[in-house]
Each structure stands twice: as structure tokens, then as C-alpha cells.
MIDOSE-1310 file (N, C-alpha, C; in nm, 2 decimals, decimal comma, always signed):
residues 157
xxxx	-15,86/-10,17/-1,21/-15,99/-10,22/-1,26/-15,99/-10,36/-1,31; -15,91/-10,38/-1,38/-15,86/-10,51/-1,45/-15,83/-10,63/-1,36; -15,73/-10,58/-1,22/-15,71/-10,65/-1,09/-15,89/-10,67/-1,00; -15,98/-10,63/-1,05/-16,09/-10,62/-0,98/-16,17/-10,69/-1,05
xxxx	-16,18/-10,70/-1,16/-16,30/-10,79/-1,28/-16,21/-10,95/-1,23; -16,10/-10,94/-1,26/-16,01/-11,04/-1,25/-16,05/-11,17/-1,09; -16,04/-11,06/-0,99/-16,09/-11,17/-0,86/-16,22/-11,20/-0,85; -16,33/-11,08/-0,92/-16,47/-11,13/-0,90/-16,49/-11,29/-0,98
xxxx	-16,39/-11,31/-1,08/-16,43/-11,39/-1,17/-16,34/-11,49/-1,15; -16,25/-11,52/-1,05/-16,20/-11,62/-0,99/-16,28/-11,67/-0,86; -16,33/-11,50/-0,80/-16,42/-11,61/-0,69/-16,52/-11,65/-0,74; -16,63/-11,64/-0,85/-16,69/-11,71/-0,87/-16,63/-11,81/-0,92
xxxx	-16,54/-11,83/-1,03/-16,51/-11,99/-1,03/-16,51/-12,10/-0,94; -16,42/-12,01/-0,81/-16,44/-12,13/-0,70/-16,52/-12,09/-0,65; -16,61/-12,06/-0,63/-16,72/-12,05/-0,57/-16,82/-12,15/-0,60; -16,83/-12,18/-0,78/-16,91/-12,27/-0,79/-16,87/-12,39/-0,85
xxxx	-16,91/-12,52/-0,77/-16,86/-12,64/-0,71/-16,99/-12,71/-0,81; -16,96/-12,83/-0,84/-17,07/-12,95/-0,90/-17,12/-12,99/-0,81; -17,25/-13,02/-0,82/-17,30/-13,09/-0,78/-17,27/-13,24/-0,77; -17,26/-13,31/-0,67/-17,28/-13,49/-0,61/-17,42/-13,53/-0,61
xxxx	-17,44/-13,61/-0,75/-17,55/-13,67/-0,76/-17,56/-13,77/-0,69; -17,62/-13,82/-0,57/-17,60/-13,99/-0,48/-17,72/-14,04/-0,53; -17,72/-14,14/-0,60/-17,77/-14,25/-0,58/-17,79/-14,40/-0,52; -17,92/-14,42/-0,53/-17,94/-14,51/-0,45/-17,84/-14,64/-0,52
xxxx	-17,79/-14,75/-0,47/-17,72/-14,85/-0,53/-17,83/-14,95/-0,63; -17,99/-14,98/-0,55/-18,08/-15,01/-0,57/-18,11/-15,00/-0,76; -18,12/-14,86/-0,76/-18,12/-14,78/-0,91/-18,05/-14,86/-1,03; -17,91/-14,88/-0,98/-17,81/-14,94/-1,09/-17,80/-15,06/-1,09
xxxx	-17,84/-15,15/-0,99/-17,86/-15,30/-0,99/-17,95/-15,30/-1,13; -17,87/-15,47/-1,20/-17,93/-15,54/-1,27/-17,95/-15,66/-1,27; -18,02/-15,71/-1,25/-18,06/-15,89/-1,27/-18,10/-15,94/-1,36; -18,04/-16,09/-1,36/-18,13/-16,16/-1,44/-18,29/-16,19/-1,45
xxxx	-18,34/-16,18/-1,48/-18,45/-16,26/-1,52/-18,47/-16,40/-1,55; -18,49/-16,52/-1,46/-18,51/-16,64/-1,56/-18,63/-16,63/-1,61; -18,62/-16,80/-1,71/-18,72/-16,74/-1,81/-18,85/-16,77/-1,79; -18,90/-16,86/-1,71/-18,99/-16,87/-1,60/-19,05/-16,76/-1,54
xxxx	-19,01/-16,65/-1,54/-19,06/-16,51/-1,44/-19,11/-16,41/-1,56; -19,06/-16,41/-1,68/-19,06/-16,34/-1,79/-19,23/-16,35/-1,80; -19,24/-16,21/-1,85/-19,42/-16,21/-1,85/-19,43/-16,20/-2,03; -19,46/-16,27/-2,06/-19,47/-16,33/-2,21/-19,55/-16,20/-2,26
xxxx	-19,67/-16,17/-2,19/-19,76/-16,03/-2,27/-19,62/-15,92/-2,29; -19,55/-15,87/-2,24/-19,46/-15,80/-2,19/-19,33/-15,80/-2,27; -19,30/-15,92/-2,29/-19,21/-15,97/-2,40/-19,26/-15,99/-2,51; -19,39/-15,96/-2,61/-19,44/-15,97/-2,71/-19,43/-15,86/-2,73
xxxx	-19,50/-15,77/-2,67/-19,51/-15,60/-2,68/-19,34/-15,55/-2,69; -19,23/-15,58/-2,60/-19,11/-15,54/-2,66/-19,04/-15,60/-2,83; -19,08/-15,74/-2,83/-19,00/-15,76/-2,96/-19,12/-15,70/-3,08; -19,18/-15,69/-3,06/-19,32/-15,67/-3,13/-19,29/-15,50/-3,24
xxxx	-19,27/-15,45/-3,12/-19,21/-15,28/-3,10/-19,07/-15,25/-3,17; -18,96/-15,33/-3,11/-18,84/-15,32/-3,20/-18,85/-15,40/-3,31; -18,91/-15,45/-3,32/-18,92/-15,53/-3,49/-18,94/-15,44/-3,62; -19,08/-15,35/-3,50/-19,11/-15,28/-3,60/-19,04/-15,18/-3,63
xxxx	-18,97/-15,09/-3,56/-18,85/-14,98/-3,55/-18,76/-15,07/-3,66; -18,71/-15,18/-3,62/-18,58/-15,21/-3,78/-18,65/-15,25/-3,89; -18,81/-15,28/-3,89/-18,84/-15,33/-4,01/-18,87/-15,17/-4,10; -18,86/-15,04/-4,04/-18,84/-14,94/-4,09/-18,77/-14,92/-4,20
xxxx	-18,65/-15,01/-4,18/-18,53/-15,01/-4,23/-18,56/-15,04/-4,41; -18,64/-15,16/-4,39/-18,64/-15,26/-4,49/-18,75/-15,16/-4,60; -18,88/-15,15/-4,52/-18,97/-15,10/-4,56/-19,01/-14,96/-4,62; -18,93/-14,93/-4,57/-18,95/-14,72/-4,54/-19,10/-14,64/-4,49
xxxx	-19,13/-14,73/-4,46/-19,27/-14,69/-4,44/-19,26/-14,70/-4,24; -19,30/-14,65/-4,16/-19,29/-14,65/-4,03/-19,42/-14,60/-3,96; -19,50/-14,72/-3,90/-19,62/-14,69/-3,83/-19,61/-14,62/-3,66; -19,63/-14,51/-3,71/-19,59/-14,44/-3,55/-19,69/-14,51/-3,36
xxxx	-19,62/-14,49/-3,31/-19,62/-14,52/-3,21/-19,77/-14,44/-3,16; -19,83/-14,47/-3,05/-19,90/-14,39/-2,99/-19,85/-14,41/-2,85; -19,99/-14,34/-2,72/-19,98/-14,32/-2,59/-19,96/-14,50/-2,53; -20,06/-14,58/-2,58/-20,05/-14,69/-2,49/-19,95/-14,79/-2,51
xxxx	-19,87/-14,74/-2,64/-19,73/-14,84/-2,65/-19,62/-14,78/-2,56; -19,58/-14,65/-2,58/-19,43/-14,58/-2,53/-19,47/-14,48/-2,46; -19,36/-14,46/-2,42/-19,40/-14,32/-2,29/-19,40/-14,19/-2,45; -19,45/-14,06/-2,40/-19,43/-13,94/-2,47/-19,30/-13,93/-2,52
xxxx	-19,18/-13,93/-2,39/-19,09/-13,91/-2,49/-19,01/-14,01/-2,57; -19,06/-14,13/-2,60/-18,99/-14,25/-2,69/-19,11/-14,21/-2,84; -19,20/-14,18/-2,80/-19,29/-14,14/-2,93/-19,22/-14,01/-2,98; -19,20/-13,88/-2,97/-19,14/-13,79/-3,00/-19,00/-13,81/-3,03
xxxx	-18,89/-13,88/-2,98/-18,79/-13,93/-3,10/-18,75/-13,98/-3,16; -18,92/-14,08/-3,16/-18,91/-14,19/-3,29/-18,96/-14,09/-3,39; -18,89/-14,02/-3,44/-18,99/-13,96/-3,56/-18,89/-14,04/-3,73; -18,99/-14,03/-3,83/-19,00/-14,07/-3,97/-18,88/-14,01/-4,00
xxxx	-18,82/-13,90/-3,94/-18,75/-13,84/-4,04/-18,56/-13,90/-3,96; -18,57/-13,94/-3,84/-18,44/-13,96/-3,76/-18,46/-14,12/-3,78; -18,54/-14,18/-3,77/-18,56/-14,29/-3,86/-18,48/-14,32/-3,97; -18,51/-14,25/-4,04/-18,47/-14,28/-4,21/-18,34/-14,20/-4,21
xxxx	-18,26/-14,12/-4,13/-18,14/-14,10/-4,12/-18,05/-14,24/-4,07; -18,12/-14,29/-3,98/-18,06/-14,43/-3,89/-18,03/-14,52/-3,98; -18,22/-14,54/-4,06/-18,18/-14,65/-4,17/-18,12/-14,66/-4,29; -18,06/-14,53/-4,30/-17,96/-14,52/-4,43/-17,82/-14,56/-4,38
xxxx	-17,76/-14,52/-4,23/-17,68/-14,61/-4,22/-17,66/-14,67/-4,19; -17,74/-14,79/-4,15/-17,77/-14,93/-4,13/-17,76/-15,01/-4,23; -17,84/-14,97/-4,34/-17,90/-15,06/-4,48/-17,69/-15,06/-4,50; -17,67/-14,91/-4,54/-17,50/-14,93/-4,61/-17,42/-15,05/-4,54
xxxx	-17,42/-15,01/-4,38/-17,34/-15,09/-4,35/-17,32/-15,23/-4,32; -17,50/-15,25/-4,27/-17,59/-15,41/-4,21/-17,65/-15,48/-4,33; -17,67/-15,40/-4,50/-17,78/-15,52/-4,51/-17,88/-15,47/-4,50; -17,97/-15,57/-4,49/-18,13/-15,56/-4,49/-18,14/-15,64/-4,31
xxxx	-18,21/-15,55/-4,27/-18,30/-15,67/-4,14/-18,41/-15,77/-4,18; -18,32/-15,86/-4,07/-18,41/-15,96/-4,11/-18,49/-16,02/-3,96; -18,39/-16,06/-3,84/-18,51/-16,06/-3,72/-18,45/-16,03/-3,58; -18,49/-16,05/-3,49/-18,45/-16,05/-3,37/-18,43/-16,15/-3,32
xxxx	-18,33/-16,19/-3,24/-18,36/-16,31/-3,10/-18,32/-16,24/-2,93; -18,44/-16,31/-2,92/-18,43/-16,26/-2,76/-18,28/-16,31/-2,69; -18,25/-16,23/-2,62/-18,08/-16,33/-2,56/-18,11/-16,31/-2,44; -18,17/-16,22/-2,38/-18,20/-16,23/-2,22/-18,29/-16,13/-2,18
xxxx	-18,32/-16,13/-2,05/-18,42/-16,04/-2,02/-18,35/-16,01/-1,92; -18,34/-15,90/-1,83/-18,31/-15,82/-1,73/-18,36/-15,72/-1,62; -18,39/-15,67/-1,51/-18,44/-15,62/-1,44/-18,36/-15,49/-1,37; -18,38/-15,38/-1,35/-18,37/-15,31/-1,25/-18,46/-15,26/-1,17
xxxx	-18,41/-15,17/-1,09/-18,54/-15,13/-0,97/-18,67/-15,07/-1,01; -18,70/-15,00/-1,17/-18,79/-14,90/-1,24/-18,82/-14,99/-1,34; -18,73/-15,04/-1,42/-18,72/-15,14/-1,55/-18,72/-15,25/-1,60; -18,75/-15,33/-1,71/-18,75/-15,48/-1,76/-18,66/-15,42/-1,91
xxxx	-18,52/-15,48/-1,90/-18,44/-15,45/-2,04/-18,48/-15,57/-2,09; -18,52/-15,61/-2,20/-18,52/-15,71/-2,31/-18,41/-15,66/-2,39; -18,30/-15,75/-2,43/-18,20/-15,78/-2,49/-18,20/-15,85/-2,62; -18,16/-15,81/-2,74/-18,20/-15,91/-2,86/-18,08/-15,90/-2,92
xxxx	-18,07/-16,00/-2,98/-17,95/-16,01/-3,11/-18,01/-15,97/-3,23; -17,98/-15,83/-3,32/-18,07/-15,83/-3,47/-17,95/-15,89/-3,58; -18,05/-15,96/-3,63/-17,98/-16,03/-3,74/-17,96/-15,94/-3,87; -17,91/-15,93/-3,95/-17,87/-15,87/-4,06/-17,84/-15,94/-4,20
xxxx	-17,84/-15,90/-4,31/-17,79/-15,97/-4,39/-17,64/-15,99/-4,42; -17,61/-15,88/-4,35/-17,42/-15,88/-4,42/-17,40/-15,94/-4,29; -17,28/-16,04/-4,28/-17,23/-16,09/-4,19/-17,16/-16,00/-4,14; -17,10/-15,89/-4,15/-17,03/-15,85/-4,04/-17,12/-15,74/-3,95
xxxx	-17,25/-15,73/-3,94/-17,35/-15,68/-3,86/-17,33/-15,80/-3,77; -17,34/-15,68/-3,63/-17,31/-15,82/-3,50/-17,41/-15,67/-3,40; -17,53/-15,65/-3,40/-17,57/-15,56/-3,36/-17,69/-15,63/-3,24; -17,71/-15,51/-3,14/-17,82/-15,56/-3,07/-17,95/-15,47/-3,03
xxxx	-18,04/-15,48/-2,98/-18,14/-15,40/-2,98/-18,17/-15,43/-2,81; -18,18/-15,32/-2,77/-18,20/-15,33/-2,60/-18,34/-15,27/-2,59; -18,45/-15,27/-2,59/-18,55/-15,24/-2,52/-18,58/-15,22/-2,41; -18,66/-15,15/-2,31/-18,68/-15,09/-2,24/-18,86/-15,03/-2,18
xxxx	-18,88/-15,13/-2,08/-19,06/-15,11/-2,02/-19,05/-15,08/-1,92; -19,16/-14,98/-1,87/-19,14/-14,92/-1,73/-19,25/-15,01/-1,66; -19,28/-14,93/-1,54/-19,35/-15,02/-1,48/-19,46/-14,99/-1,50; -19,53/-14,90/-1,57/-19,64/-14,90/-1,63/-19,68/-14,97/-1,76
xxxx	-19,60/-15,02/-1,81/-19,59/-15,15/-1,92/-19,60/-15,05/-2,03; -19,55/-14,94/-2,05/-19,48/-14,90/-2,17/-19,34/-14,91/-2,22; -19,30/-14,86/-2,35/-19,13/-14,89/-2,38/-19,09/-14,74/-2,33; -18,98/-14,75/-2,25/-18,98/-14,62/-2,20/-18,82/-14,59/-2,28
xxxx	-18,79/-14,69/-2,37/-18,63/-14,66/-2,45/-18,56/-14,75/-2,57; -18,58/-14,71/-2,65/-18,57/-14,84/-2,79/-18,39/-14,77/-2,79; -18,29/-14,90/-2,75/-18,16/-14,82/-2,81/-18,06/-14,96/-2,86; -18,00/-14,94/-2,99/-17,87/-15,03/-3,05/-17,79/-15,01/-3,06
xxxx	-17,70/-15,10/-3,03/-17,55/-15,08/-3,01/-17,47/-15,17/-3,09; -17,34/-15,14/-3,06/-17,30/-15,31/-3,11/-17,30/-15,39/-2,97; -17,29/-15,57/-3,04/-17,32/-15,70/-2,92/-17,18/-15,68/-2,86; -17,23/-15,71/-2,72/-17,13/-15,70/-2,67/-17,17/-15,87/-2,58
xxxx	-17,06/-15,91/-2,62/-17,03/-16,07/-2,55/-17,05/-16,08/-2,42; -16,97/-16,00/-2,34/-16,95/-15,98/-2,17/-17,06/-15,89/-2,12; -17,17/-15,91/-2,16/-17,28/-15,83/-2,09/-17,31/-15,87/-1,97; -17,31/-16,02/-1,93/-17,36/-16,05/-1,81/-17,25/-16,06/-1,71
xxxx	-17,12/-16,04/-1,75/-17,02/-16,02/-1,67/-17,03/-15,88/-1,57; -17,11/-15,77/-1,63/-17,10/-15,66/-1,59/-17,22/-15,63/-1,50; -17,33/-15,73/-1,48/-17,39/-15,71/-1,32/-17,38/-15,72/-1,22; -17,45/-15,59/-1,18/-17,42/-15,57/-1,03/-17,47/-15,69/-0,94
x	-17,41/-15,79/-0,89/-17,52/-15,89/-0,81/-17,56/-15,83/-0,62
């Protein structure tokens, strides 16, 4: 009996295989944007948007998003309360926010990434804010990381 539970549950192991997700190459291309092509309404509404996300930080107070800024699901993980988890370790580690600078703009086949440097008060904040609009001119992804120098090294041309 034991020899019999034993093969059913090896043939299914091999039996089930992952899935090969193919994507198009198209997808993961990134470009530059010069600054000439940048649609200024477009780029107001992104820095406009993460400003307000780190000025959370400062303020504690957070004006929620609606339908015609972000897609559904960038409004539902912006909530007040994962917020003010963020900004507690931010404030410890960064300081107080103070602004953004745009450092580049970027394209893929779905998206426009706006790229910013957030300034901080403690100098060893070296952080960036990546924004994210679809082609419907919502933010379809507010995300920060730390700066990374070699960003433009790593597109696909």
C-alpha cells in the first residue's frame, strides 16, 4: 500500500511541469525619452502624485487618491494605514522629505516610467521614486528603491 501512495505521488510530481511564460521582447524594452517628447501634462500629474505620497511622510495626513488619478489597484494599496508604516521607516532612517528631481523619463511598450531623485534631509538617504502611467494617463505604480547610478546602463536598446 505504501509502495502504491508512494508512485501515485511521484507520478504526479513529474507529471507536473511549470509553466514557460514567452514574452514578447517588445514588453521588456525600455527607452529613453528625450526631453522634447516628454508630455509636460503627464509629467506634472506624475511628480504631482509622488510628492504627494512622500509629503505623507512629513505631514501625516494623506489625501487619498481617486478613479481619475490611479488605476483601482494603485488606490487600494495606497491605503493611510501602509502609508504610515512606510513613513515611520523612512522618517528613522531619511529625515524629513523634502523634494523630488526628475532624472529621466522612460518608455516601454504599455508605459511612461518617470524617474526621480527624493531628496531627504539626512545625507545618507540616496533614494528614488519611480512612477509609473499607463496608456490611459493614469499612475498605474508608485515604487522606491534605493538610486541606482547604472540605470541607463541596463536598457534594452
Amino acid at each position: 500500500m505504501k509502495k502504491a501512495i508512494l508512485i501515485i505521488c511521484l507520478s504526479l510530481l513529474v507529471g507536473c511541469k511549470s509553466k514557460t511564460v514567452s514574452r514578447d521582447t517588445e514588453d521588456l524594452k525600455i527607452t529613453k525619452i528625450e526631453p522634447s517628447e516628454i508630455n509636460s501634462n503627464q509629467q506634472k500629474k506624475a511628480y504631482d502624485l509622488g510628492k504627494r505620497v512622500l509629503e505623507t511622510c512629513n505631514t501625516s495626513k494623506f489625501k487619498p487618491f481617486n478613479e481619475t488619478e490611479v488605476t483601482q489597484s494603485v488606490m487600494e494599496n495606497t491605503t493611510e494605514e501602509r502609508l504610515t508604516k512606510t513613513c515611520q521607516r523612512f522618517r528613522q532612517y531619511y529625515g524629513s522629505f523634502i523634494d523630488l528631481k526628475l532624472d529621466g523619463v522612460y518608455k516601454t511598450k504599455r508605459e511612461t516610467i518617470y524617474r526621480y531623485h527624493a531628496s531627504y534631509t539626512k545625507k545618507v538617504a540616496n533614494k528614488e521614486l519611480r512612477v509609473f502611467v499607463n496608456e490611459e494617463n493614469l499612475i498605474s505604480a508608485i515604487k522606491s528603491m534605493d538610486w541606482e547610478e547604472n540605470f541607463e546602463t541596463k536598457l534594452k536598446e
